[in-house]
C-alpha positions as CSV (number, residue, x, y, z in Angstrom):
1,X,116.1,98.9,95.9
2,X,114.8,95.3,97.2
3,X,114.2,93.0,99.6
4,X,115.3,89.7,98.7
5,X,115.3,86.8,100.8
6,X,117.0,83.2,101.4
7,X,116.0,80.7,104.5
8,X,116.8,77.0,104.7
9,X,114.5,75.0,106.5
10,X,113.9,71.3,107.3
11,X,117.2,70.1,108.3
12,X,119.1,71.7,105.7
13,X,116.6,69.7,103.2
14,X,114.6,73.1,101.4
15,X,115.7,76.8,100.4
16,X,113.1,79.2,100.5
17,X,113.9,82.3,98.1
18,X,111.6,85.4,98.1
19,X,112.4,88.7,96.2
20,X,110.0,91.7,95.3
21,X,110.1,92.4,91.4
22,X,110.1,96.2,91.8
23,X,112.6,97.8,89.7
24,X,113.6,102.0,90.4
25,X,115.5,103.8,88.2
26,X,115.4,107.8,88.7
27,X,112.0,108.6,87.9
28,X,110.8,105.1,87.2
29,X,109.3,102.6,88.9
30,X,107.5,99.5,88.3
31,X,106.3,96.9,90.2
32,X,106.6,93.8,88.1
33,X,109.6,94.6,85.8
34,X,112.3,92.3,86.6
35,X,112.9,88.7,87.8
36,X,115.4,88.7,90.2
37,X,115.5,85.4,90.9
38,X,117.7,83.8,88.0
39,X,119.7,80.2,88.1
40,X,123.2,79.8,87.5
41,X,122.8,75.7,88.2
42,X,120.5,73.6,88.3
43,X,120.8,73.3,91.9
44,X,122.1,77.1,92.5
45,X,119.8,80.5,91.7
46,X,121.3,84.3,92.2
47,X,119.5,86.6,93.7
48,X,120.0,90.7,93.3
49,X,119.8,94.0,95.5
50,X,121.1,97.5,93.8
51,X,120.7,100.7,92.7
52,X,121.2,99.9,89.3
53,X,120.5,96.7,88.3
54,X,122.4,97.3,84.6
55,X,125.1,95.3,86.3
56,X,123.7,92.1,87.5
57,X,123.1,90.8,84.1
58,X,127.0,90.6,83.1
59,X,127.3,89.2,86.3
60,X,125.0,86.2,86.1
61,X,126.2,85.8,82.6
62,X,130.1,85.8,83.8
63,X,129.1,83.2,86.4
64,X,127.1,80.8,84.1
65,X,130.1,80.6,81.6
66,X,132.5,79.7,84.4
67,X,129.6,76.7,85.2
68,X,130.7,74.7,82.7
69,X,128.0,71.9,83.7
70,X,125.2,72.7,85.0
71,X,123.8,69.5,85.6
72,X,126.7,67.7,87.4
73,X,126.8,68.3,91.1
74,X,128.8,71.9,92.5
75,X,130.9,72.6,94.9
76,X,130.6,75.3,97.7
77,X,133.7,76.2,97.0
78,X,133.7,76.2,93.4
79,X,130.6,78.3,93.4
80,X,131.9,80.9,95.5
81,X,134.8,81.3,93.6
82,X,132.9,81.7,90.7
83,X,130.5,84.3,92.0
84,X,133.4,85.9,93.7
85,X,135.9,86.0,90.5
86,X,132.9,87.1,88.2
87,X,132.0,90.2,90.2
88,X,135.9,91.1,90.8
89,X,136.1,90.9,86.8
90,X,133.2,93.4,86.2
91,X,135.0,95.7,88.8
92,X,138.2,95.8,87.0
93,X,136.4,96.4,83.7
94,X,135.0,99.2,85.1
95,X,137.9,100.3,87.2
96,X,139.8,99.9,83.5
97,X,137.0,101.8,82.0
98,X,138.1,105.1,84.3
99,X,141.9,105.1,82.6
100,X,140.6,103.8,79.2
101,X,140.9,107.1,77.8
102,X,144.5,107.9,78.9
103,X,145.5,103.9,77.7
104,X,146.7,103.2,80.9
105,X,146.4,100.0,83.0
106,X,145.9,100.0,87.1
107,X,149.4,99.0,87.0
108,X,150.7,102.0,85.2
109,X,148.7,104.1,87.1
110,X,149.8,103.2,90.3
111,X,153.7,103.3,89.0
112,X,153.1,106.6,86.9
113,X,150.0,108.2,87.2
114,X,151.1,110.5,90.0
115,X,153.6,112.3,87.7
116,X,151.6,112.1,84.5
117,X,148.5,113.5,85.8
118,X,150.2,115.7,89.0
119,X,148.8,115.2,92.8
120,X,145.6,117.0,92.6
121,X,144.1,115.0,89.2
122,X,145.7,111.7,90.6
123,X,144.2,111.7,93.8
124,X,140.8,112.5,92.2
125,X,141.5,109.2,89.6
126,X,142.0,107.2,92.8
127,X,139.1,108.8,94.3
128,X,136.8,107.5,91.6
129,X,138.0,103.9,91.9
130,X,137.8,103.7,95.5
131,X,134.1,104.9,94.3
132,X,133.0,102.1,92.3
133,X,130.7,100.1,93.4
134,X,128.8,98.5,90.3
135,X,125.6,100.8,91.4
136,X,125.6,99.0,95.0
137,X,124.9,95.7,93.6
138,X,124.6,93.2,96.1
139,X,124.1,89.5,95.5
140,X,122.4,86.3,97.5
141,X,123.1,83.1,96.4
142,X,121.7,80.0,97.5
143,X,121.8,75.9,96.9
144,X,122.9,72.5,97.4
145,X,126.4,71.5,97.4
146,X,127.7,67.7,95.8
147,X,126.5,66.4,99.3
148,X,123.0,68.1,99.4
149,X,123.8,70.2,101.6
150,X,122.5,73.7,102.2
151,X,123.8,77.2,101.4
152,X,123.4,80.7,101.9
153,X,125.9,84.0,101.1
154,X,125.9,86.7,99.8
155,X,128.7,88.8,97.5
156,X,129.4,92.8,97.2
157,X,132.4,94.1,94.9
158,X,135.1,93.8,94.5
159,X,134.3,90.0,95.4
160,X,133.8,90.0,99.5
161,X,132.0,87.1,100.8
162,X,129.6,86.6,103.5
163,X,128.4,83.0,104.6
164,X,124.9,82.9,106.0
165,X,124.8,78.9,106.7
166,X,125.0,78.9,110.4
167,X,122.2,81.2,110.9
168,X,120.2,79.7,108.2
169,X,118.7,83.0,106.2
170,X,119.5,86.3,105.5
171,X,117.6,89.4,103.3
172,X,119.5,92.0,100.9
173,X,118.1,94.7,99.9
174,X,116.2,98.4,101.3
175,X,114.4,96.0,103.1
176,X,116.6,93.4,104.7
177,X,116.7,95.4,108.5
178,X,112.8,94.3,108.1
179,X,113.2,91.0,106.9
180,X,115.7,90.1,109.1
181,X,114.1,91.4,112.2
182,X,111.2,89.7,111.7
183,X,112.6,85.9,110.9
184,X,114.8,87.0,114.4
185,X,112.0,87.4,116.3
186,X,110.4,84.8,115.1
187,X,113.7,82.8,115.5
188,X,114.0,80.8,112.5
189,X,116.0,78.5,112.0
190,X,116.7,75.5,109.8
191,X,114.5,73.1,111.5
192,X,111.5,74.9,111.0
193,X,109.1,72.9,108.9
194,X,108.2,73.7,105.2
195,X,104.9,75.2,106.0
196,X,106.2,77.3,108.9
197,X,109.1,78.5,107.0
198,X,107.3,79.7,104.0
199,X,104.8,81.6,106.2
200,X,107.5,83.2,108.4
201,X,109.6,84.5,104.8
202,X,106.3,85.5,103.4
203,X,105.8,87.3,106.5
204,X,109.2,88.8,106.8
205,X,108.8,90.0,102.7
206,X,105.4,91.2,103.8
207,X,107.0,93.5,107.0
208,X,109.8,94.9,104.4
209,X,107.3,96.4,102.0
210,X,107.3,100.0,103.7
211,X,111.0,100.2,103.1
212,X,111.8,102.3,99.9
213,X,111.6,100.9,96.9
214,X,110.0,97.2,97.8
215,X,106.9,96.3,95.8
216,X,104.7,93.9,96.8
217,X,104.5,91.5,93.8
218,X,106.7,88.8,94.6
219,X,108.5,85.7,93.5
220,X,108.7,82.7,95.9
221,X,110.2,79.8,95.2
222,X,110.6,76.2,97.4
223,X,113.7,74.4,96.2
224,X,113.4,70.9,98.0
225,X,116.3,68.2,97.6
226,X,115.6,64.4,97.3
227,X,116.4,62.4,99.9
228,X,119.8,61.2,97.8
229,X,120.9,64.7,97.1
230,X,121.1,63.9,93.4
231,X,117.9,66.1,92.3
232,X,116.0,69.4,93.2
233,X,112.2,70.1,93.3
234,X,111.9,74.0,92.3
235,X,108.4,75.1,92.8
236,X,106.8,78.9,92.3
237,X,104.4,79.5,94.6
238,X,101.3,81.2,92.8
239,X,100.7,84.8,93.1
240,X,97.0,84.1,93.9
241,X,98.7,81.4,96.7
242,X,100.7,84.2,98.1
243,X,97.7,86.7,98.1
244,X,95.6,84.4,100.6
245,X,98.7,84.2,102.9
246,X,98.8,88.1,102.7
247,X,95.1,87.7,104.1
248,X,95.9,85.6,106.4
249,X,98.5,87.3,107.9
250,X,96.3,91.2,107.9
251,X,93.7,89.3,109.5
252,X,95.4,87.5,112.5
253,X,99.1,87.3,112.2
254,X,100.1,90.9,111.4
255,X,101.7,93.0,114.7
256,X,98.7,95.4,116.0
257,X,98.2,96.5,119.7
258,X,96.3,94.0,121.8
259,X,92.9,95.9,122.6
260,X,93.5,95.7,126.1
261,X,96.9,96.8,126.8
262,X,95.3,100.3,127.0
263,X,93.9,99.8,130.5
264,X,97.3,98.1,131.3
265,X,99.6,100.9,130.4
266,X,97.2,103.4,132.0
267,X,97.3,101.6,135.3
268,X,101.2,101.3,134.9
269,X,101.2,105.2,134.3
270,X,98.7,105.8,137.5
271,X,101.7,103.6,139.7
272,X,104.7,104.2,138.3
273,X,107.3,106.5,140.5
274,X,108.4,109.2,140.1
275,X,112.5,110.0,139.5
276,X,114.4,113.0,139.9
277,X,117.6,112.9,137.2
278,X,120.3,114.9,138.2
């Protein structure tokens, strides 16, 4: 799995997007084997959480070729219909893929299957569609609409939506209970400055790394709008950048317990009273 992460911060003005590049696949692992961060637009990138990432790149490939400019401005709408319509056509390619042998379309199924195949082997059939789930492949997508306007949401076959702008971030992934935990207690939102809101997602990436599957090599990138809404600034922050926030954060910003709460608890212990349940 992942953690991948999306925050918009001053004002609705920058996207922050994080994402480990560990990549799992039964006995194989490795920490720096796939960018997960990939552009659809040039003010639009996809991000990817799933069990087997084989999927995502027919996605991002369906979406780009229903972008038929990438350089004029985009939509909200228009890009979640895209995403949405791109991951609903990989579903029914592989939903088609299940009756492909038999020659059969979902249609015919549904009319006929149940006295082609009999009740047992057409209940199985609809089993197995109910079951796919394009290896748990979950997208974020983030950008700036015609306006200039901030986005966040995120997509699941076969095409369901979720729309993360009010809150202002949100994490996919193995380790997005982490991520998200962390930015809540932290309580982001989208008028934190630049500086505050990169160290906040780098710290929320750096609290989901003991969920499985979540490397720790990362790509982090500020996406910053001009003050017209016409262009966006994408900048990669440097891995050796990210490794000195890493230090910073183990040496004074990561959670420990305060060396003197000991004496505190014990003396809470020593008064508390006691209760009989029952």
């Amino acid at each position: 799995m992942t953690t991948c992460i999306g925050a918009i911060c001053e004002c609705g003005r920058t996207l922050i997007l994080c994402s480990d590049q560990k990549v799992s696949y039964n006995d194989f692992a490795s920490d720096e084997a796939l960018l997960k961060i990939r552009s659809i637009h040039k003010h639009w990138a996809i991000m990817c959480s799933a069990e087997d990432f084989t999927y995502f790149k027919p996605i991002l490939l369906r979406v780009r070729e229903k972008i038929t400019d990438r350089e004029a401005p985009l939509a909200f709408s228009n890009v979640q219909d895209f995403v949405s319509q791109s991951i609903y056509e990989e579903f029914c390619k592989e939903r088609d893929g299940l009756l492909g042998l038999y020659d059969m379309t979902i249609a015919e199924f549904k009319k006929e299957g149940r006295n082609i195949f009999g009740e047992s082997i057409f209940a199985q059939k609809c089993e197995e569609i109910e079951r796919i789930s394009l290896g748990g492949c979950e997208l974020l997508v983030a950008g700036f609409d015609e306006n200039g306007g901030g986005h966040i949401f995120t997509a699941q076959s076969p095409g369901k939506l979720k729309i993360h702008d009010d809150l202002g971030y949100w994490a996919i992934g193995s380790g997005q209970t982490r991520a998200l935990s962390t930015l809540a207690f932290h309580r982001f939102n989208i008028w934190k400055s630049l500086e505050e809101g990169l160290y906040h997602v780098c710290e929320a990436k750096f609290m989901s790394e003991d969920a499985e599957g979540v490397g720790e090599k990362t790509s982090f990138l500020s996406c910053r709008r001009s003050a017209d809404g016409r262009t966006v600034d994408v900048n990669e922050i440097q891995k050796e950048d990210i490794e000195k926030i890493r230090g910073q954060w183990n040496g004074s910003g990561k959670p420990r317990v305060p060396t003197k709460v000991k004496v505190v608890i014990q003396s809470a212990l020593k008064s508390a009273k006691r209760m009989i349940f029952g």
